[in-house]
Structure formats: structure tokens, C-alpha cells
LOLODREN-789997 format. One record per residue (C-alpha): residue number from 1; x, y, z. Coordinates in nm, 3 decimals. Each point is the difference from the previous one (the first is absolute). Layout:
<num:NUM; X:X; Y:Y; Z:Z> .
...
REM end
This chain:
<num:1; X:-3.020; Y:-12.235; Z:-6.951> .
<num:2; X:0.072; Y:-0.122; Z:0.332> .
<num:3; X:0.302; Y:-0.172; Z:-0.075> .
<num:4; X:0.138; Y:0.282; Z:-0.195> .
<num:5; X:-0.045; Y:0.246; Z:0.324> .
<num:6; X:0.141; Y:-0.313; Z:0.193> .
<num:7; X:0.320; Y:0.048; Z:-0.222> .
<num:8; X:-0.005; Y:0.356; Z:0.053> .
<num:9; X:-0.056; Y:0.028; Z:0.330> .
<num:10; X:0.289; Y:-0.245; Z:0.022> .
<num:11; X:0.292; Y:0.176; Z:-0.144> .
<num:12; X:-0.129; Y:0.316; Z:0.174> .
<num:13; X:0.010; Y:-0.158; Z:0.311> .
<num:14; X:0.344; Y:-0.151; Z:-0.077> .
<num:15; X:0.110; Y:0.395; Z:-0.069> .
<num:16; X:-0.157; Y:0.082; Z:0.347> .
<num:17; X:0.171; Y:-0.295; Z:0.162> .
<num:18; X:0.302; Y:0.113; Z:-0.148> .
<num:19; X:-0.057; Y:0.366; Z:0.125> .
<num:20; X:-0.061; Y:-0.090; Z:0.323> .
<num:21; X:0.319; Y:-0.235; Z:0.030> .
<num:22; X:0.217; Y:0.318; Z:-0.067> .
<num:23; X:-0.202; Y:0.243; Z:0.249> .
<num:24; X:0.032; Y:-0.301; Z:0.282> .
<num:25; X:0.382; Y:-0.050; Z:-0.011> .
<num:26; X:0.103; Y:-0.271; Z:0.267> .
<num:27; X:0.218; Y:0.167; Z:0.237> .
<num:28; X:0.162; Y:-0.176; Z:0.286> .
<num:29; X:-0.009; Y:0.004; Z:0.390> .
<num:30; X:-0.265; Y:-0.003; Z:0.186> .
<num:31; X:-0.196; Y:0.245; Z:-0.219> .
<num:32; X:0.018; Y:-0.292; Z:-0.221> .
<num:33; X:-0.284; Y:-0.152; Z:0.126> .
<num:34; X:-0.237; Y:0.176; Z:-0.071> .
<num:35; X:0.121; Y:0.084; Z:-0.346> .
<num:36; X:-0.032; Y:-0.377; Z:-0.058> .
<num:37; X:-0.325; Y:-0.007; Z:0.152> .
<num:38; X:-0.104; Y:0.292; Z:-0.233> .
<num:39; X:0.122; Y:-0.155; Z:-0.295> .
<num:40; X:-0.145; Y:-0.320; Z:0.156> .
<num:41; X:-0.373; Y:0.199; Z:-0.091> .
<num:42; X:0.085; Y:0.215; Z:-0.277> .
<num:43; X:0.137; Y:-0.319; Z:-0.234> .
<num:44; X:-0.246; Y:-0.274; Z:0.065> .
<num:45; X:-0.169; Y:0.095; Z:-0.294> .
<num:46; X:-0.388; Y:0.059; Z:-0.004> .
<num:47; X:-0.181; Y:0.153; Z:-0.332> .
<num:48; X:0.166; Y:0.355; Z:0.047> .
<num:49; X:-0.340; Y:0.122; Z:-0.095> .
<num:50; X:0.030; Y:0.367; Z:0.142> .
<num:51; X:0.343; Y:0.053; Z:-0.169> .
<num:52; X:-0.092; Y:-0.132; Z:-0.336> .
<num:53; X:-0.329; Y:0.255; Z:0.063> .
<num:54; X:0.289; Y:0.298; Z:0.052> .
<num:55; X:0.214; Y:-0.155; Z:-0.291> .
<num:56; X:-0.343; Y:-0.019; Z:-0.245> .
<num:57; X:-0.121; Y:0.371; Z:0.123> .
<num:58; X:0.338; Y:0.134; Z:-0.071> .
<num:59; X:-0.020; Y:-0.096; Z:-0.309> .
<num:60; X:-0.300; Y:0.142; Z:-0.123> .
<num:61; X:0.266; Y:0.314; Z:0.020> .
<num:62; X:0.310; Y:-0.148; Z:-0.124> .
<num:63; X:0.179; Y:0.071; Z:0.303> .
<num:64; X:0.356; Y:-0.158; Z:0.044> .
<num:65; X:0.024; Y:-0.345; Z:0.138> .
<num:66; X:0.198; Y:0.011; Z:0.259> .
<num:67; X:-0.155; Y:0.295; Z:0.211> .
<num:68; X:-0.348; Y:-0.199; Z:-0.077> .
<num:69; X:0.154; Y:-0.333; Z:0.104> .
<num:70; X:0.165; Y:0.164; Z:0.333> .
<num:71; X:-0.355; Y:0.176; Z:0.087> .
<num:72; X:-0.127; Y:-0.367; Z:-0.045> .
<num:73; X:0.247; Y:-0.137; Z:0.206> .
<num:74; X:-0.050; Y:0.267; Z:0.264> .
<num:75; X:-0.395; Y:-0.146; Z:-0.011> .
<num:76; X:0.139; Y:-0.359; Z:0.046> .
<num:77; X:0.178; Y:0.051; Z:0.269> .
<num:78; X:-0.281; Y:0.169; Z:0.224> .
<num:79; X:-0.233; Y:-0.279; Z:-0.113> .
<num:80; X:0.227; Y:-0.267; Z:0.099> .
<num:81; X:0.066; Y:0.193; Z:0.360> .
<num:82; X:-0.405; Y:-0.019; Z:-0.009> .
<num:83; X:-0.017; Y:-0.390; Z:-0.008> .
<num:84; X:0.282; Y:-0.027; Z:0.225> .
<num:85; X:-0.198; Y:0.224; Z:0.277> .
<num:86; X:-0.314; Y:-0.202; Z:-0.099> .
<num:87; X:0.169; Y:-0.347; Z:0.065> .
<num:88; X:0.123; Y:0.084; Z:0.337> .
<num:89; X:-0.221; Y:-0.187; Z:0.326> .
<num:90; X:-0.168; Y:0.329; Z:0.078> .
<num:91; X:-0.127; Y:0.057; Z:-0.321> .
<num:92; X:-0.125; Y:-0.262; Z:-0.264> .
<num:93; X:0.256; Y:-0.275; Z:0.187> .
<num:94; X:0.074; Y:-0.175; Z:-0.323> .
<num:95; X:0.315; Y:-0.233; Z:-0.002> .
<num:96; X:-0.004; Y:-0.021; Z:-0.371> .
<num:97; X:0.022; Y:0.290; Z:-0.272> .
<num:98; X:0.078; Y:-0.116; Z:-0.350> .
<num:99; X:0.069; Y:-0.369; Z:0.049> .
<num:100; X:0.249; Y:0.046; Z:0.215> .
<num:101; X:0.050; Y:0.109; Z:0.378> .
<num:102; X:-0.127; Y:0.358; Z:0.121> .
<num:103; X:0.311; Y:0.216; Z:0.064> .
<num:104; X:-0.096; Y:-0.018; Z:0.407> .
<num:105; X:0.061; Y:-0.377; Z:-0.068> .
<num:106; X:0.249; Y:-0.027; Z:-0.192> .
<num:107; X:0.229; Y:0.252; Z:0.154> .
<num:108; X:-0.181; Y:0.126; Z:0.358> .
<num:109; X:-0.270; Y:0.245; Z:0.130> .
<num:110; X:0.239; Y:0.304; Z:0.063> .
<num:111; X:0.208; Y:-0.034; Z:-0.307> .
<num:112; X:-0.325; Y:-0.034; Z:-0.205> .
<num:113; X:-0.139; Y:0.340; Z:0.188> .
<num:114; X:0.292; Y:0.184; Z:-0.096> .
<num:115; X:0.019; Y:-0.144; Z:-0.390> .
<num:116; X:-0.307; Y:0.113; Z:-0.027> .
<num:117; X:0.138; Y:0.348; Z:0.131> .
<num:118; X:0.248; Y:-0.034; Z:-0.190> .
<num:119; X:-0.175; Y:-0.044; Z:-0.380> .
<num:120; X:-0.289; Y:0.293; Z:0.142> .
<num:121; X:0.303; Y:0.221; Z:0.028> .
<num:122; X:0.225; Y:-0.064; Z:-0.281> .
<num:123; X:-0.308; Y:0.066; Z:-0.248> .
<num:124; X:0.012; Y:0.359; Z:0.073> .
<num:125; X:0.352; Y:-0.027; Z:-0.022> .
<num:126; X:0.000; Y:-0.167; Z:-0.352> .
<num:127; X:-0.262; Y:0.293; Z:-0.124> .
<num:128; X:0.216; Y:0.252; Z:0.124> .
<num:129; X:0.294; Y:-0.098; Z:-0.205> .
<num:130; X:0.045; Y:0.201; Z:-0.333> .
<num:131; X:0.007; Y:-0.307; Z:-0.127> .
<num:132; X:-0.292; Y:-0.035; Z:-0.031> .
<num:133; X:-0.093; Y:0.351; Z:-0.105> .
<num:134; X:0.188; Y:0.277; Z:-0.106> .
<num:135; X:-0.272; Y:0.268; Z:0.157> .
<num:136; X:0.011; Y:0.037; Z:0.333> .
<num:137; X:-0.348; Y:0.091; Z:-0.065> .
<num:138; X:-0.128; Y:-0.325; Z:-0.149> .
<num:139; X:0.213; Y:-0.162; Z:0.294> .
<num:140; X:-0.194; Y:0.199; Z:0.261> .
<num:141; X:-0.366; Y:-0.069; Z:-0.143> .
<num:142; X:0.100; Y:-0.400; Z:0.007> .
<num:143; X:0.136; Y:0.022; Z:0.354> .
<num:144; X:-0.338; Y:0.133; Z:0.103> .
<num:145; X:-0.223; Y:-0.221; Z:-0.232> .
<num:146; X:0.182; Y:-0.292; Z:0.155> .
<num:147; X:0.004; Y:0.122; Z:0.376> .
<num:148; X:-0.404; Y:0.087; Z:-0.036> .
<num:149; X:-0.049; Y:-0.363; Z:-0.170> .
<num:150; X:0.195; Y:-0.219; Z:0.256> .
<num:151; X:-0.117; Y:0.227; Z:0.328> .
<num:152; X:-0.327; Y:0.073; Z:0.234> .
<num:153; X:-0.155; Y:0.123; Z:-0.340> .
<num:154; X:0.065; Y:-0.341; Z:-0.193> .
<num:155; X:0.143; Y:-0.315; Z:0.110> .
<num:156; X:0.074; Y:0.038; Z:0.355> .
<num:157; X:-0.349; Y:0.160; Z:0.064> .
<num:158; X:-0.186; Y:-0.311; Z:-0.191> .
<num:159; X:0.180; Y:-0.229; Z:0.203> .
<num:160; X:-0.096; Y:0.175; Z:0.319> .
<num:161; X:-0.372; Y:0.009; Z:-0.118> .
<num:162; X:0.099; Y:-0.344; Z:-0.097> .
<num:163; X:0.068; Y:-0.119; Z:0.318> .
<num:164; X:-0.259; Y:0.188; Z:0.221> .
<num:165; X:-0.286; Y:-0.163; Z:-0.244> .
<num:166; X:0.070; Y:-0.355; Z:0.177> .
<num:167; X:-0.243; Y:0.148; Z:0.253> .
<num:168; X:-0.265; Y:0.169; Z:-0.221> .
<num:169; X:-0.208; Y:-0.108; Z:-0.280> .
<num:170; X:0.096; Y:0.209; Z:-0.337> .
<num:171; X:-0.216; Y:0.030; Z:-0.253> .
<num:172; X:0.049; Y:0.046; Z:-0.376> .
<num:173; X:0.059; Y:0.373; Z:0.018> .
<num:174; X:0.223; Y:-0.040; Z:0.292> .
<num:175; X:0.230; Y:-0.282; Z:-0.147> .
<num:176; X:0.055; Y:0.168; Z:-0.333> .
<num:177; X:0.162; Y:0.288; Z:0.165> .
<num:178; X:0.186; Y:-0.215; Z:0.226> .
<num:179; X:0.125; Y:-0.188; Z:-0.282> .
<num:180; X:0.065; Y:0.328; Z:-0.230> .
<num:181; X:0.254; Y:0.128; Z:0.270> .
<num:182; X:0.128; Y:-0.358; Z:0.084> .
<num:183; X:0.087; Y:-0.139; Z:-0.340> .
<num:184; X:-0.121; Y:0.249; Z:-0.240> .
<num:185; X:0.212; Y:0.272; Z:0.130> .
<num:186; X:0.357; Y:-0.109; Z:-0.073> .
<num:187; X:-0.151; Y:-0.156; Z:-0.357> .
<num:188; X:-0.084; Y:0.369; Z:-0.045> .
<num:189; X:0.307; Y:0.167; Z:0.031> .
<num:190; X:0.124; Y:-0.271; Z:-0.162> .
<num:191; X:-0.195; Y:0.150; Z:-0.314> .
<num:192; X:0.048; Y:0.387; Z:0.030> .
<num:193; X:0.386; Y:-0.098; Z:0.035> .
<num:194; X:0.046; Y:0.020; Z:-0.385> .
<num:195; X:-0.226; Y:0.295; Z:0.018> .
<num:196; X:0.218; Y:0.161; Z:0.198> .
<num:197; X:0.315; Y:-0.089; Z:-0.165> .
<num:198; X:-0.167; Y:0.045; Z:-0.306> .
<num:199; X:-0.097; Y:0.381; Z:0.066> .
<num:200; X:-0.318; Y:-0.084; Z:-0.091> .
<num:201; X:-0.315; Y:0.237; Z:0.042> .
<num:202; X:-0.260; Y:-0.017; Z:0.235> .
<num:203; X:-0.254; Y:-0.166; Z:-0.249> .
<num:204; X:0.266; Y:-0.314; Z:-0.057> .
<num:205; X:0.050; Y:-0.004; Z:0.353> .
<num:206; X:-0.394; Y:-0.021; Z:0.066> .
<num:207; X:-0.046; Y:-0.265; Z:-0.262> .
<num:208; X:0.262; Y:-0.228; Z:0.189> .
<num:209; X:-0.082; Y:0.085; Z:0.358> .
<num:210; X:-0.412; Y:-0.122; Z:-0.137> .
<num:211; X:0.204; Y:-0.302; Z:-0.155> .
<num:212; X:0.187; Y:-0.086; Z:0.295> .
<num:213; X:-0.322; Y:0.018; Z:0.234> .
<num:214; X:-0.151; Y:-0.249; Z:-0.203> .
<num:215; X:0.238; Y:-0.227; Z:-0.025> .
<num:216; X:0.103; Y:-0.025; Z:0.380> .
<num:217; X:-0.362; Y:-0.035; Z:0.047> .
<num:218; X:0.002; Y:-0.285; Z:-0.221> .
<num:219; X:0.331; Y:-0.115; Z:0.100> .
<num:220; X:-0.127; Y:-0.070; Z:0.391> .
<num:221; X:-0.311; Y:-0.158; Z:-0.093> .
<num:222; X:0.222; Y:-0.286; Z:-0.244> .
<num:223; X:0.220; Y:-0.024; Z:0.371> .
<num:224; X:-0.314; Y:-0.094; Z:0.162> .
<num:225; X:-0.141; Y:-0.234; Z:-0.272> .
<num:226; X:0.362; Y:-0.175; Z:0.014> .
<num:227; X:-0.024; Y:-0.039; Z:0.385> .
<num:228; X:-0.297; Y:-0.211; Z:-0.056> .
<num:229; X:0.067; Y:-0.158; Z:-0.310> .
<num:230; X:0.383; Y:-0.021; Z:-0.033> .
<num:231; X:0.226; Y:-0.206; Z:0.154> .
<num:232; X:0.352; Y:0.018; Z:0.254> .
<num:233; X:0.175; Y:-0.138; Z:-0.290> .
<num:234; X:-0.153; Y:0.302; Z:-0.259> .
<num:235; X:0.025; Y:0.255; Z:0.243> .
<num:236; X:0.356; Y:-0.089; Z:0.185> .
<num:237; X:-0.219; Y:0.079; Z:0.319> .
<num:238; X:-0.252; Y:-0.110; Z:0.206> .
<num:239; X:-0.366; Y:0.005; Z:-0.180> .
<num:240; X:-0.326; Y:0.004; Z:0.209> .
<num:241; X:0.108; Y:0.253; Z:0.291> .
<num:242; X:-0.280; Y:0.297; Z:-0.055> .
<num:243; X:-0.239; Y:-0.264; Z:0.023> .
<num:244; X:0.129; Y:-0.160; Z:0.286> .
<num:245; X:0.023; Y:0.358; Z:0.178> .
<num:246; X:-0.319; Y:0.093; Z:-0.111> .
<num:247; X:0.142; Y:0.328; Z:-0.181> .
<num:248; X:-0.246; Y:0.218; Z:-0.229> .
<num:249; X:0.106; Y:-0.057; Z:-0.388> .
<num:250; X:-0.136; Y:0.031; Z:-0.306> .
<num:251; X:-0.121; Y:-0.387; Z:-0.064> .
<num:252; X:-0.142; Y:0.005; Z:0.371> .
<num:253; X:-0.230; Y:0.349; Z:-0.061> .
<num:254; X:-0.069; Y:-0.067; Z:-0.416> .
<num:255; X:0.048; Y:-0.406; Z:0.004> .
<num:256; X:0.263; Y:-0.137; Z:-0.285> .
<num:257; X:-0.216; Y:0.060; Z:-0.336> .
<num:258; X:-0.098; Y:0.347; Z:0.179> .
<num:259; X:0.374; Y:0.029; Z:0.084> .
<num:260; X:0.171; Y:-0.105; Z:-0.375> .
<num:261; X:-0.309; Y:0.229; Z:-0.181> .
<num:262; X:0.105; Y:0.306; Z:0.197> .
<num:263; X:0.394; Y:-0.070; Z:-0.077> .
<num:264; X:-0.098; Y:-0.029; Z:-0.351> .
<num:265; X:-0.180; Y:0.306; Z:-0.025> .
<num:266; X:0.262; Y:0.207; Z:0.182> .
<num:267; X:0.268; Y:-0.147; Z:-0.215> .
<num:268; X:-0.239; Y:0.166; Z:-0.323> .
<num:269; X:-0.014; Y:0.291; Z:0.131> .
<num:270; X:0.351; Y:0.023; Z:0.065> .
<num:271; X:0.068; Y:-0.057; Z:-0.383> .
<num:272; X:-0.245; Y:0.228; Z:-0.115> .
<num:273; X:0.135; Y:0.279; Z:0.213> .
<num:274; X:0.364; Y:-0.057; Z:-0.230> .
<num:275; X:-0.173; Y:0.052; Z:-0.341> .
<num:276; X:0.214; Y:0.389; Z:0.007> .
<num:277; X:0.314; Y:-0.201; Z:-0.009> .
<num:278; X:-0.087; Y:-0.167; Z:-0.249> .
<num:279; X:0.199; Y:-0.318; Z:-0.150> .
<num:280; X:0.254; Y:0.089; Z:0.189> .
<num:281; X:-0.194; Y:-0.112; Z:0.335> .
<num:282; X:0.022; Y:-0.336; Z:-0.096> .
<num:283; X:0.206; Y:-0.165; Z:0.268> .
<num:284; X:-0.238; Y:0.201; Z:0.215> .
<num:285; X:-0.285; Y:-0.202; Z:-0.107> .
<num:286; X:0.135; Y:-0.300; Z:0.000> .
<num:287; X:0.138; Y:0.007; Z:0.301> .
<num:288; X:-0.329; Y:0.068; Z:0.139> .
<num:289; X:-0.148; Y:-0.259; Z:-0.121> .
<num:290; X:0.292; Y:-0.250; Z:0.141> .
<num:291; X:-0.110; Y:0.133; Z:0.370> .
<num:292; X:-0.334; Y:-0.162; Z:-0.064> .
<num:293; X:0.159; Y:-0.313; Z:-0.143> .
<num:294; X:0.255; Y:-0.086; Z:0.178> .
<num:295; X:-0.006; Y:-0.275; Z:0.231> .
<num:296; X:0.295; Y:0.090; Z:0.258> .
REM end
């Protein structure tokens, strides 16, 4: 199983890639730079998890493939302006991000501000385009999904919680909401993208958005069993740096066979939630299973 996912995962991400290469046209002059430094992030790589989650939603709903694989892309890009934020000195102040410089080393501070500007914008832009849906409607509900997922709501507000924790103690309770808005946000709307492009009704949409919870869940705790049991050449980044900043996560508050039994059982529960969908949930499944086993 998890080298067929691997393989599928693989060619989606190579679609996505390709997507993404088309929406992030070089241009020249001095706007160039940061172009480059966008496509510098968007490229690299990485498992493409959240748009192979929006591909494998959308097509519970056989919705067309390239309005699913531009919502996708749209996800990419404000997850790779994410880890170009988090690398910079005043956040996580991580000189490497997939095996390879962060973009505030490779290219500079400023220029890596405003690519990640640039990506966070150019989402909105990307589900805006008919392109990517003929209803303005459907267009209008993913703008908002997104905006909720990526702002004080979702991301931006777990990363603020995030950061103000280096000065309190968080306890179990406390770090599973940080994480749901931190990671599990995005991986959500990730999710209820097909469902949206998909028309699909509110029951379909509930069964995903209960899918998605568990597997971002599941998803964060694997991150923090691979900071303490991976290594720099796994990861393509530093290992070891919660520990060394003393951060609350999963492995610290359960311990690591606390830690992988929790994963495991969210990752269950996650499948069990798809049985509706039937065979056709498949990918779903397996893919869920791949966040547990992975080890990068």
C-alpha cells in the first residue's frame, strides 16, 4: 500500500508542480525576483499532501481536473508562503527547508517577506479565476474557505498561539487546539475543497471536515515523532529543535508509544468516518494511513 500511494501521490504532485509552473510565470525586471524566489518555494517539491487531499476529495464528486488541480495549487502556494514566514530569524529561524537553503538564505530577508506576500496573494487570485470554476458562486465559497483557513481563525492564529506558548506551559487540551488551527486548518480546507467544487451536501461536507480533523491531528503528532526520531537527511531540515526550545508537543505531553497510539487511533477514526463514500474513498484512506507512515 504505501508504495502504491507513494506512486500516486507522485504523479499528482508532478500535475501540481506542473500547475504551479504555469500560475508562477517568470517575468523579468526587478519584479523578477521575487517571482524567482516564489518559484524558488513553490517547486522544491515536498509531499504536496494538502493538494493531493483537494485532488482525492474532488473526486469523490467527479469534478473536472483542472479546477480541482488549480484549487490545489491555490492551497500550495499559501502553504509554501507559510514555511517561508516560518523560516525567517523572527520566527522558527531555520536556514534549511527541504534540503536545500530557506528562501531568506538563498535569496534575502526582504525578497523572502514579499514572496511570501506574493504566493498569500496570488491564491485568492488563482480561486478567483473561472478557471477554476465556472460559478461565481462555488468561486466565492472557496475564496472564503481559504481566507478563514490561512487567517486569525486558522493558520495565522495557531502560529500566534504558537509563539506566545514559549512562555506558558500548554497542556493537552490547549495544544490540540493550537495545533488544529496551526496545521489542521489549511489540511481542512484542503478537504472541503472537492466538496465545494463538487457541490456536495452538507452531510459529505461533514464527513470530510470530521476526516480532515483527524488526520491533521494525526498528521502533527507524526511531525513531532520525526523531530525526535528522524534525521536532517530524512527531513531536509533541522531535527531536534522543539526539544531544544522546550516547546509543548505531542511526544513531550503523551511520550512516543502514547504519541504513535493516539496517531493511530485518529488515523481509524478518520477511515471509519469515509465508509458513506464508499470504495470510492480509497485514496482517502490510504493516504491517511501514509501520514502515519511516512518518515519525511
Amino acid at each position: 500500500m504505501s508504495d502504491a500511494i507513494d506512486n500516486r501521490m507522485r504523479r499528482a504532485g508532478d500535475e501540481i508542480t506542473a500547475t504551479l509552473d504555469a500560475l508562477l510565470a517568470p517575468a523579468p525586471g526587478a519584479r523578477g525576483r521575487v517571482i524567482e524566489a516564489m518559484r524558488y518555494s513553490a517547486l522544491s517539491g515536498g509531499k504536496r499532501l494538502r493538494p493531493y487531499l483537494t485532488l482525492a476529495s474532488a473526486a469523490l464528486f467527479d469534478v473536472e481536473r483542472q479546477g480541482a488541480l488549480r484549487a490545489g495549487a491555490a492551497v500550495e502556494m499559501i502553504h509554501c508562503y507559510s514555511l517561508i514566514h516560518d523560516d525567517l530569524p523572527a520566527m522558527d529561524d531555520s536556514d534549511m527547508r527541504r534540503g536545500r537553503p530557506s528562501v531568506h538564505k538563498a535569496f534575502d530577508e526582504a525578497t523572502a517577506i514579499l514572496a511570501g506576500d506574493g504566493l498569500l496573494t496570488q491564491a485568492f487570485e488563482v480561486l478567483a479565476h473561472p478557471d477554476t470554476a465556472e460559478d461565481p458562486a462555488i468561486r466565492l465559497e472557496l475564496i472564503a474557505g481559504l481566507s478563514v483557513a490561512s487567517g486569525t481563525a486558522g493558520m495565522v492564529g495557531g502560529q500566534m498561539i504558537d509563539i506566545a506558548a514559549e512562555n506558558e506551559v500548554l497542556d493537552l487540551a490547549a495544544i490540540t487546539e493550537l495545533q488544529k488551527l496551526k496545521t489542521g486548518a489549511l489540511i481542512e480546507f484542503s478537504c472541503r475543497a472537492g466538496a465545494i467544487l463538487g457541490r456536495a451536501d452538507e452531510t459529505s461536507r461533514l464527513a470530510l471536515t470530521n476526516y480532515a480533523v483527524n488526520i491533521g491531528l494525526a498528521f502533527q503528532i507524526a511531525d513531532d515523532l520525526l523531530d525526535v526520531e528522524g534525521t536532517k537527511e530524512q527531513l531536509g531540515k533541522p531535527v531536534g529543535q522543539d526539544t531544544d526550545m522546550d516547546k509543548a508537543t505531542f511526544v513531550k505531553l503523551l511520550g512516543l508509544e502514547g504519541a504513535r497510539n493516539k496517531a493511530g487511533s485518529l488515523i481509524e477514526e478518520a477511515c471509519d468516518g469515509l465508509a458513506p463514500f464508499g470504495p470510492k474513498a480509497g485514496d482517502l484512506m490510504d493516504v491517511a494511513r501514509f501520514i502515519v507512515e511516512r518518515r519525511s
